[in-house]
TILUM-976473 format. One record per residue (C-alpha): residue in one letter; residue number from 1; y, z negated, x. Coordinates in Angstrom, 1 decimal. Last residue first. Layout:
<rs>
R code pos     c2     c3     c1
R    a NUM      Y      Z      X
...
</rs>
This chain:
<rs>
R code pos     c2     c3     c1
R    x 455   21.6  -15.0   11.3
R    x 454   23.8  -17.9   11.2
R    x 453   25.4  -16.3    8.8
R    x 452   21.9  -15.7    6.4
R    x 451   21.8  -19.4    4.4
R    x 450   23.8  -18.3    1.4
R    x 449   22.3  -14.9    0.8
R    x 448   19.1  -16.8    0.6
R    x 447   20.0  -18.8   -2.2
R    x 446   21.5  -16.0   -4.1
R    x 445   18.5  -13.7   -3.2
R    x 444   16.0  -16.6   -4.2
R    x 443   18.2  -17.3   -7.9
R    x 442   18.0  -13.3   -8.0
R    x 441   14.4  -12.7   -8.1
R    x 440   13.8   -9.1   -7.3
R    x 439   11.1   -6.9   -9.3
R    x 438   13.3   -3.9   -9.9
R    x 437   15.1   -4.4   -6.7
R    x 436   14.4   -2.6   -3.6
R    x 435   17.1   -2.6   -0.8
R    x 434   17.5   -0.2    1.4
R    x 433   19.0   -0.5    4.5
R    x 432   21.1    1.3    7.0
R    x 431   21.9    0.0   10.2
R    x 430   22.0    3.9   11.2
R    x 429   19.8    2.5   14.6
R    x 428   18.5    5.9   16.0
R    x 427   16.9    9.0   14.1
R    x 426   14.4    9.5   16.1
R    x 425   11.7    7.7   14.2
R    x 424   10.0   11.2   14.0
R    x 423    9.0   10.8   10.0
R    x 422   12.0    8.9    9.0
R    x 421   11.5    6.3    6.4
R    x 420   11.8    4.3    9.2
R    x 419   15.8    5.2    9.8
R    x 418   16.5    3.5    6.7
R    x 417   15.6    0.2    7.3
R    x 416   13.0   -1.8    5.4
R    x 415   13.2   -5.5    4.4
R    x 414   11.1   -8.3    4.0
R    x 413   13.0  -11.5    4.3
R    x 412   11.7  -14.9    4.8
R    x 411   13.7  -15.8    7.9
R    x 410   11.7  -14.8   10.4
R    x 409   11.5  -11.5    8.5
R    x 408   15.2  -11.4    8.7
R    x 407   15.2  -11.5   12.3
R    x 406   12.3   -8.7   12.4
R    x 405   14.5   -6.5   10.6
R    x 404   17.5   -7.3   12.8
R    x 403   15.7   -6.0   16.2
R    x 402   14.0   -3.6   14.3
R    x 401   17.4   -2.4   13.3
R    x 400   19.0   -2.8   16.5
R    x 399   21.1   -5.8   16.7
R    x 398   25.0   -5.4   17.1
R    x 397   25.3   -5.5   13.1
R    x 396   27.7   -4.1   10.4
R    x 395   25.1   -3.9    8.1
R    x 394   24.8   -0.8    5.7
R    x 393   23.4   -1.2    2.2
R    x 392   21.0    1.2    0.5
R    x 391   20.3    1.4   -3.3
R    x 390   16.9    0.8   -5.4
R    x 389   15.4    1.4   -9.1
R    x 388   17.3    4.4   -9.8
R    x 387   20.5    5.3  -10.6
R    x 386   24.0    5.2  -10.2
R    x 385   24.3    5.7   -7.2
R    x 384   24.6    3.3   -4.3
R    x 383   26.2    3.0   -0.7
R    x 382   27.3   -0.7   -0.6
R    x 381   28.9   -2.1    2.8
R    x 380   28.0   -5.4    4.2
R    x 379   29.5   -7.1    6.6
R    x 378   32.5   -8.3    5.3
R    x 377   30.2   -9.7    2.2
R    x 376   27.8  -11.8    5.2
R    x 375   29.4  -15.2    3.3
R    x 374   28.5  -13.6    0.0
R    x 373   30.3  -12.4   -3.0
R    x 372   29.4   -8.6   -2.5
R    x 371   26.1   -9.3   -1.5
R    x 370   26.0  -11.5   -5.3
R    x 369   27.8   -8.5   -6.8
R    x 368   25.5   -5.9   -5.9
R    x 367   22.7   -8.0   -7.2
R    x 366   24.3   -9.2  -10.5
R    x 365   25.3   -5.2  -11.1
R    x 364   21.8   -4.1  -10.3
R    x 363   20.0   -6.8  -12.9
R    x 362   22.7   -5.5  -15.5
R    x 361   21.7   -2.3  -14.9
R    x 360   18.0   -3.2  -14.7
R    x 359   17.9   -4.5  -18.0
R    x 358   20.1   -2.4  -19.8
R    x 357   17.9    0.4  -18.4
R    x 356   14.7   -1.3  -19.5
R    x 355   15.8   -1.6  -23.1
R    x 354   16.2    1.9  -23.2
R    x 353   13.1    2.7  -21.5
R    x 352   11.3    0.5  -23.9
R    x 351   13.2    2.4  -26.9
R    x 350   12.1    5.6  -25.7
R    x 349    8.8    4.6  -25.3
R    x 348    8.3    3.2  -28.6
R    x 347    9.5    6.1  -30.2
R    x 346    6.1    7.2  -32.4
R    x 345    5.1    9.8  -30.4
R    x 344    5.2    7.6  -26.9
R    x 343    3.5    4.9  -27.7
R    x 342    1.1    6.3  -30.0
R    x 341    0.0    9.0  -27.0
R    x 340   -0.2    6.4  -24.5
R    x 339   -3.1    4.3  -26.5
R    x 338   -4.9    7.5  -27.2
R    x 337   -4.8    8.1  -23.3
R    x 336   -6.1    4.7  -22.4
R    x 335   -8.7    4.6  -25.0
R    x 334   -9.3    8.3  -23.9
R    x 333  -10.0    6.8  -19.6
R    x 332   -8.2    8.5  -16.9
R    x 331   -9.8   11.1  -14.6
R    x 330  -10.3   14.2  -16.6
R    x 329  -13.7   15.8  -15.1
R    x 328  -13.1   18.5  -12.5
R    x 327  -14.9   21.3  -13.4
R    x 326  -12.1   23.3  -14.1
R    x 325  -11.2   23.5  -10.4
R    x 324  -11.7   27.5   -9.7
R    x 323  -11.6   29.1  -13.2
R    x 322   -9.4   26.2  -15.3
R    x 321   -6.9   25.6  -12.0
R    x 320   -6.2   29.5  -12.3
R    x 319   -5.4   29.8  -15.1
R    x 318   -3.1   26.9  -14.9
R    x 317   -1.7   28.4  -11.6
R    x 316   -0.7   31.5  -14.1
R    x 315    0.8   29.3  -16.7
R    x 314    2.7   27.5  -14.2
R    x 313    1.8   23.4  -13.6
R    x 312    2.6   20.5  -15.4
R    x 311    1.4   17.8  -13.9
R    x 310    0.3   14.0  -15.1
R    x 309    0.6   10.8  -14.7
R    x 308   -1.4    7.6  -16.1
R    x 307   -2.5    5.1  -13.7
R    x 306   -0.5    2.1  -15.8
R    x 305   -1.7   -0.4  -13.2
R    x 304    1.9    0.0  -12.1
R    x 303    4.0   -0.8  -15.1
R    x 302    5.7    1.3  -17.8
R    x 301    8.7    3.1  -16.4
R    x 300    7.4    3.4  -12.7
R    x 299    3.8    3.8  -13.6
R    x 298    4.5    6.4  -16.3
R    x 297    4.2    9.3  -13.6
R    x 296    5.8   12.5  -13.2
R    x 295    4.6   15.9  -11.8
R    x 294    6.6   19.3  -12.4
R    x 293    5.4   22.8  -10.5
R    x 292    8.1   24.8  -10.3
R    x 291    7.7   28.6   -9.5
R    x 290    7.1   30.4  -12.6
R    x 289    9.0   27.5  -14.9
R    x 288   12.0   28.6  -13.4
R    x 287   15.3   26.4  -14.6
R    x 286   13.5   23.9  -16.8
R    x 285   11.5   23.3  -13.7
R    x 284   14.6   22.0  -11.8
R    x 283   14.5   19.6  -14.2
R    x 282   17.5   18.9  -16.2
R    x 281   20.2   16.3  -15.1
R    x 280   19.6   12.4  -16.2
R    x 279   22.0   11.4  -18.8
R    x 278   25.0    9.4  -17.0
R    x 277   26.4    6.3  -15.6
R    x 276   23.1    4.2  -15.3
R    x 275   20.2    6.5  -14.5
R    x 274   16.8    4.9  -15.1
R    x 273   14.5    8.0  -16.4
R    x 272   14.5    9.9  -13.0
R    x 271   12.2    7.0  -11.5
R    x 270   10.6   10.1   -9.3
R    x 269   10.7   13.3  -10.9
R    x 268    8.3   15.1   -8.5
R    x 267    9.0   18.5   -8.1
R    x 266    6.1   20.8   -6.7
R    x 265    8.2   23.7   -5.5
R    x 264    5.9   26.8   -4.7
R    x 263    6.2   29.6   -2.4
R    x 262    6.0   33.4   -3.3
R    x 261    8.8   33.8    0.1
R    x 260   11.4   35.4   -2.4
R    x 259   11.4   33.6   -5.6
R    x 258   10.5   30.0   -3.7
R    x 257   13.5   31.0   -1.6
R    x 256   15.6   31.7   -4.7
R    x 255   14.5   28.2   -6.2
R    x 254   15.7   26.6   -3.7
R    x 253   19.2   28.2   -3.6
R    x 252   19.1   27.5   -7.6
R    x 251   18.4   24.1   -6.9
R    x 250   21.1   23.8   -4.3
R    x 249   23.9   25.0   -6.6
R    x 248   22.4   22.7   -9.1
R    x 247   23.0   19.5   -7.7
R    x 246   20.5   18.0   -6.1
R    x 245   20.8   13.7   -6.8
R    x 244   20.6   11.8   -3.7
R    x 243   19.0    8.2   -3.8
R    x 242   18.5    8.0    0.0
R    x 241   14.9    6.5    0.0
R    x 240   13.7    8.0   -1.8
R    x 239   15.7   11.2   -3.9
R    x 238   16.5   10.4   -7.3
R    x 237   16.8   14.2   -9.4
R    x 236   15.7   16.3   -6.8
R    x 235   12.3   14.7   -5.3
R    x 234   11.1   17.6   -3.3
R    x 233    7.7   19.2   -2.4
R    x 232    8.2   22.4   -0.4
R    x 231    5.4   25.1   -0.9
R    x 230    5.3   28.2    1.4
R    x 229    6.5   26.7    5.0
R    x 228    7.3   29.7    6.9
R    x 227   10.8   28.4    8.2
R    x 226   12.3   25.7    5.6
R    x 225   14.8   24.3    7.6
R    x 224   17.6   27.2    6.1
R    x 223   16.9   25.8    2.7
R    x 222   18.7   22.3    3.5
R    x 221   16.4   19.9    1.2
R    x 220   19.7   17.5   -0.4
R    x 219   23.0   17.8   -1.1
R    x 218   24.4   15.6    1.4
R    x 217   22.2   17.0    4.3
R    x 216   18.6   16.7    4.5
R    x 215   16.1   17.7    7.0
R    x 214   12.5   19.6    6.3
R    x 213    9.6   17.4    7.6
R    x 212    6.7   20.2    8.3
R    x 211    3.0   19.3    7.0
R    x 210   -0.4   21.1    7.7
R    x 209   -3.0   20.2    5.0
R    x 208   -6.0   18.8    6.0
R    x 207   -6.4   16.5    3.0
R    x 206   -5.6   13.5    4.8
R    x 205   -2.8   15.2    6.0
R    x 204   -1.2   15.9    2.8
R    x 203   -1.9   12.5    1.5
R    x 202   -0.5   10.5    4.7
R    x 201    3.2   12.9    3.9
R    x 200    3.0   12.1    0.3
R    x 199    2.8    8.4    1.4
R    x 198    5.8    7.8    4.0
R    x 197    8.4    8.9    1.3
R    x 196   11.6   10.4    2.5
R    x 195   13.6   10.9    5.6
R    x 194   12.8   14.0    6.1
R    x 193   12.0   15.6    2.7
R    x 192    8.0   17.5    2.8
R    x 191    7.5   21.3    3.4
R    x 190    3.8   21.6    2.7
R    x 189    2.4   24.8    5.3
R    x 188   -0.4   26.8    3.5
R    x 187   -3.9   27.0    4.8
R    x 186   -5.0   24.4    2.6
R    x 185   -4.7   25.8   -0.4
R    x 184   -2.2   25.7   -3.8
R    x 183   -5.7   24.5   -6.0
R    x 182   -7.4   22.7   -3.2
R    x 181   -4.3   20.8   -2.4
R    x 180   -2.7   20.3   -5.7
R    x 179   -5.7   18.6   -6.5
R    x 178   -5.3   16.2   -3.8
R    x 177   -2.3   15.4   -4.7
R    x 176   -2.9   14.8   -8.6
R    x 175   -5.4   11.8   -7.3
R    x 174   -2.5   10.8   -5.4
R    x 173   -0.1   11.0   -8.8
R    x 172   -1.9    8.5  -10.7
R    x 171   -5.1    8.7  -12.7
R    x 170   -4.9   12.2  -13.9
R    x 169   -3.3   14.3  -17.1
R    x 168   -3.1   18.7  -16.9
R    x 167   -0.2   19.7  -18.6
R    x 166    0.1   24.0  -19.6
R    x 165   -2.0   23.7  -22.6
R    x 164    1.1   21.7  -23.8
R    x 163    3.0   24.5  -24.0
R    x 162    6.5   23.0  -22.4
R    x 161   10.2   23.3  -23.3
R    x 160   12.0   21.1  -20.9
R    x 159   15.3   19.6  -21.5
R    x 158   14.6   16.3  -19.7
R    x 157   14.6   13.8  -22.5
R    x 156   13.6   15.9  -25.9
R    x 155   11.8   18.5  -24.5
R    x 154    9.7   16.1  -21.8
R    x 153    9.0   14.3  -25.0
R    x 152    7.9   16.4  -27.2
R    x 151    5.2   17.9  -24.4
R    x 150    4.7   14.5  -23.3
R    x 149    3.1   13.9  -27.0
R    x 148    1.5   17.0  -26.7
R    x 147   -0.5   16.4  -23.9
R    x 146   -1.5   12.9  -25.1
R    x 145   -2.4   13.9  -28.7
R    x 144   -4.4   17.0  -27.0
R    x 143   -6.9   14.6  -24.9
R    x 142   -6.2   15.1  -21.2
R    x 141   -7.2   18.5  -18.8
R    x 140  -10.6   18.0  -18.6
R    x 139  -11.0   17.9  -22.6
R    x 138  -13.1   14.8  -23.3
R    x 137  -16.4   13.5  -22.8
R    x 136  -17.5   10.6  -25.8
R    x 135  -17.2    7.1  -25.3
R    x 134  -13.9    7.0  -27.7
R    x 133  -15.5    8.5  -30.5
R    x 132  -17.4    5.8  -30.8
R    x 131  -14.5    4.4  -33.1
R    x 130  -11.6    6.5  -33.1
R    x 129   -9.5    4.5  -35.9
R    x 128  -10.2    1.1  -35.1
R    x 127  -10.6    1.1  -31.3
R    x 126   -7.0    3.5  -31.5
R    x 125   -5.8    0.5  -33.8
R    x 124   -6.3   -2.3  -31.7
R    x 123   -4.9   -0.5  -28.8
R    x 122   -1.4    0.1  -30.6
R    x 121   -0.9   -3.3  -31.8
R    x 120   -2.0   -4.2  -27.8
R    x 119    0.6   -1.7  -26.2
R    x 118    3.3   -3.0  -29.3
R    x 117    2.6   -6.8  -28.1
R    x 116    2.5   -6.3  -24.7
R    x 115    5.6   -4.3  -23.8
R    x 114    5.8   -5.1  -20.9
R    x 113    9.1   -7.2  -19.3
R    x 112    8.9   -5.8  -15.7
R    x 111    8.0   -3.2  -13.1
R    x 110    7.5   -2.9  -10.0
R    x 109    9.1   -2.1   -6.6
R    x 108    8.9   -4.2   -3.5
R    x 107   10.6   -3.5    0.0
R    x 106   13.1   -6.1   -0.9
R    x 105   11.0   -9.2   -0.9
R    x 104   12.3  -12.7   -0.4
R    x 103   10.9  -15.8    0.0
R    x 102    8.4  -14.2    1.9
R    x 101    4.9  -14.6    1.1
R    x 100    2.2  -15.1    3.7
R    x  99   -0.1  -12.2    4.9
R    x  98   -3.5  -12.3    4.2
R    x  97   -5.4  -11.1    7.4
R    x  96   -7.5   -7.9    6.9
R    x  95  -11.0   -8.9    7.5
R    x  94  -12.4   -7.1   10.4
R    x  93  -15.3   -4.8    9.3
R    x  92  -18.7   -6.3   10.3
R    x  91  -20.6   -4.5   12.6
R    x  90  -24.3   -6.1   12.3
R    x  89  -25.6   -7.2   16.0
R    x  88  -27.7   -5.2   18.0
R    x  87  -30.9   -6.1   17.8
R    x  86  -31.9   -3.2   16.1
R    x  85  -35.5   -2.8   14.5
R    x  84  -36.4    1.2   15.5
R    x  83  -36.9    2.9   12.2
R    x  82  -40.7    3.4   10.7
R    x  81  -41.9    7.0   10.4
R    x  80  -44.1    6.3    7.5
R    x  79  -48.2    6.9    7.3
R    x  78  -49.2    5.9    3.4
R    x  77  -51.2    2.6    3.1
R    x  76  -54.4    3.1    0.5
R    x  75  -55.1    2.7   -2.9
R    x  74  -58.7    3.3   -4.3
R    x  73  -61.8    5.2   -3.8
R    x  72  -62.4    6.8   -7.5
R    x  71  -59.8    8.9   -6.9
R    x  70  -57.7    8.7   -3.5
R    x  69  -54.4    6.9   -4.4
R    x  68  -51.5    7.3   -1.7
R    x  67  -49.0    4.1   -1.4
R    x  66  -44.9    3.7    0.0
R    x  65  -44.3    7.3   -1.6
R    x  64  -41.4    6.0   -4.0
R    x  63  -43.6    6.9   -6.9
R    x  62  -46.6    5.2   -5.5
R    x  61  -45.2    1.8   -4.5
R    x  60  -44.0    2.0   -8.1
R    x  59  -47.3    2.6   -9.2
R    x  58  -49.2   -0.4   -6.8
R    x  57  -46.2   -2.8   -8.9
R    x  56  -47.0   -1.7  -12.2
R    x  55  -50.5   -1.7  -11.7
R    x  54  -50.4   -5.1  -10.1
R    x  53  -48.6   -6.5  -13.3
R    x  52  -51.2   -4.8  -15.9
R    x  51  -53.4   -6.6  -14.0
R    x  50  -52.5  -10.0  -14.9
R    x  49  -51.7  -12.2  -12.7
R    x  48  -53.6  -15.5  -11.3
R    x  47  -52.8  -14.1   -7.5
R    x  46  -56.7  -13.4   -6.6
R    x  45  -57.8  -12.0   -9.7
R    x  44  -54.8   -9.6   -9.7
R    x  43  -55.8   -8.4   -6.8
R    x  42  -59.3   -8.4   -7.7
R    x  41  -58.8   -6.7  -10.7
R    x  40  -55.9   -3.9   -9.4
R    x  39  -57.9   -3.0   -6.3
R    x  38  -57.5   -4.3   -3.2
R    x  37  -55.5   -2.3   -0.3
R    x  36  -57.1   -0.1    1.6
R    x  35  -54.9    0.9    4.9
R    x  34  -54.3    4.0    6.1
R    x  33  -51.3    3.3    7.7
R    x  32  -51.1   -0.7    8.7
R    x  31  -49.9   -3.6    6.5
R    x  30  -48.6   -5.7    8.6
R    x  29  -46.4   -2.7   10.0
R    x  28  -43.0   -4.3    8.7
R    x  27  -42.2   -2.1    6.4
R    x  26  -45.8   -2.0    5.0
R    x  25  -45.4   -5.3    4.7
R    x  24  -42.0   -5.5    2.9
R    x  23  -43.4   -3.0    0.4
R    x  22  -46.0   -5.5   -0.2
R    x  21  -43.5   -8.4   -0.8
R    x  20  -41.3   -6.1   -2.6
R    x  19  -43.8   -4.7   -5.1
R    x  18  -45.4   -8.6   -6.0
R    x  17  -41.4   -9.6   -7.0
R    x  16  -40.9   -6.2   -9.1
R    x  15  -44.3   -6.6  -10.8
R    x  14  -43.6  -10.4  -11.7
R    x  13  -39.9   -9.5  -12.9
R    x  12  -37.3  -11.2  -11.1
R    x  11  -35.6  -13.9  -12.8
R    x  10  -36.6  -16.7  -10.1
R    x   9  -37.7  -15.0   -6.8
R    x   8  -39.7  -17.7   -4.6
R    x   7  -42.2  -17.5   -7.9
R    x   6  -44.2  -15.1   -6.9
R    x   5  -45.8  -16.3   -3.7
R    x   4  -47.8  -13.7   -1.8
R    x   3  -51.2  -13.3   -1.0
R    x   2  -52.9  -10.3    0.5
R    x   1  -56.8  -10.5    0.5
</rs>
């Protein structure tokens, strides 16, 4: 008779706990194919349980196929093909090694000074006001107040006039990557910016697409690079890590090869809002919206765990998207979305954006004029621009730029040079470095600042 001890798995079920200990037999080849177990009574008999428990168990041994029932005979052990026990021991993935703090970080970029109080106002109310509604499927393309809120607002701040039918909303811009992928092909060549950002480039090719780093000269992609690469993906209003702004000769030069070879542009407006000396210039979309596909994100302006960005793609790739990838659920929650769409039709955005370009001008101004200030200041030239969340410094330096990056680390400073933002690494030691600064403490720069001559 098989016995088993119940009670050595506290808040499990009795049926569940008397299941795993004969499914752990049969497992095991205790209890051998063909087998008669007892029947319900005596089992239950034998265990003080009730019988309603051993039926529960013996039927979920019979729905996973662990147990046959003959009528009138019983239940009996069904044959299994019973894996090989290994005795090789368990791979265990390496865990990755924290890695300690530096006392200064300047590879780092994030976002400060959230607007808490309005985003929770604002969250209180969508609960309020949508109810259950909010557990309920959505459009796959973003709810309509969201779409339309960007709508007003891409016509209002980057001189875009937009059908909001045409925006399609995901959880952050890789997930909007690998969309682009399957809907553009992966048989195309994706033209990326050489030097630019690592990332898009590990995207690409983890989704099988072929990738060609197109050089840059002071006005940005050089059209003449492009070859037979049919979609180039460009960051023309800030480029990373150079901070380049297009100008619109350029653009329109871009935009005649996209014309010509039926490529695609995918233009990703990175940190366009924070320019300091002027408005930001149009989108290149607002000059062809056949060809341009736009993309921006609200985790630069609002914070990072903000995973809320969005496309806005050509009418006829749109069509598209909806007959070959409109199955695709929308990836970003409708309490989230709701939430977004108050903040941004009612002002609040533009207001936080405005506050946050005070902030980080002045922030930029205190930076550039603590390296200017500094024992190292004859060393150090300033290449900036005006805008965006970062600028690039050159040191005058006889240590390569490994060399003097990993002297800085030993220090307590994380930095990142120029020429490894490269995608071939060849470009030699520019001694050109760019330094983050949205998220910088400027009491630990100042203090640091004053300890680096000996380095």
């Amino acid at each position: 008779m098989l016995t088993y001890d119940l009670k050595k798995a506290p808040g499990v079920p009795l049926y569940e706990a008397l299941y795993r200990c004969i499914r752990g037999d049969i497992l095991s080849g205790r209890l051998a194919a063909g087998e008669k177990l007892p029947s319900k009574r005596a089992l239950a008999a034998h265990l003080e349980v009730s019988k309603i428990t051993v039926e529960a168990a013996y039927n979920q041994l019979l729905a996973e196929g662990y147990l046959r029932s003959r009528e009138k005979a019983g239940y009996y052990v069904e044959a299994l093909e019973r894996p090989e026990p290994s005795h090789a021991p368990q791979e265990v993935a390496p865990s990755l090694q924290p890695q300690a703090e530096p006392r200064l970080d300047l590879t780092r970029n994030g976002a400060e000074r959230f607007p808490f109080s309005v985003w929770s106002r604002l969250q209180r109310e969508v609960m309020l006001d949508y109810g259950e509604q909010l557990l309920q499927p959505m459009d796959h393309q973003g709810i309509p107040e969201l779409r339309r809120a960007i709508a007003q607002h891409l016509a209002s701040f980057r001189g875009m006039e937009i059908d909001l039918e045409n925006i399609l909303i995901g959880a952050g811009t890789d997930f909007l990557y690998n969309l682009l992928i399957q809907l553009l092909g992966r048989d195309r060549i994706y033209a990326v910016e050489d030097p630019g950002y690592g990332k898009i480039r590990k995207i690409y090719n983890a989704g099988g697409v072929r990738c060609r780093s197109v050089p840059m000269d002071s006005q940005g992609v050089r059209p003449d690079s492009l070859g037979d690469a049919t979609v180039l993906h460009i960051s023309p209003s800030h480029h990373f890590p150079i901070g380049l702004v297009t100008p619109v000769g350029r653009r329109l030069e871009l935009l005649s090869w996209a014309r010509q070879s039926g490529g695609w542009i995918i233009e990703d407006d990175y940190d366009s809002e924070f320019r300091f000396d002027a408005h930001p210039m149009p989108a290149m979309q607002s000059l062809d919206q056949e060809r341009v596909i736009y993309m921006n994100s609200f985790s630069k302006t609002l914070a990072p765990s903000i995973r809320i960005s969005y496309l806005v793609l050509p009418g006829k790739l749109m069509a598209q998207f909806r007959q070959r990838l409109g199955f695709y659920g929308c990836t970003v929650a409708s309490f989230e979305q709701y939430t977004l769409a108050r903040f941004l039709s009612r002002g609040y955005f533009e207001k936080h954006i405005n506050r946050m370009r005070k902030f980080y001008k002045t922030r930029r101004n205190r930076v550039i004029s603590l390296l200017q200030t500094c024992p190292l200041s004859p060393k150090i030239t300033i290449l900036e621009q005006d805008a965006g969340l970062h600028f690039l410094v050159k040191v005058d330096t006889q240590y390569t730029d490994a060399q003097l990056t990993a002297r800085l680390a030993s220090a307590g400073i994380r930095i990142q040079a120029l020429s490894s933002y490269y995608h071939d690494g060849g470009h030699g030691d520019a001694h050109l470095f760019v330094v983050n600064y949205s998220v910088l403490d400027e009491d630990a720069l100042e203090q640091v600042l004053g300890e680096l001559g000996e380095l």
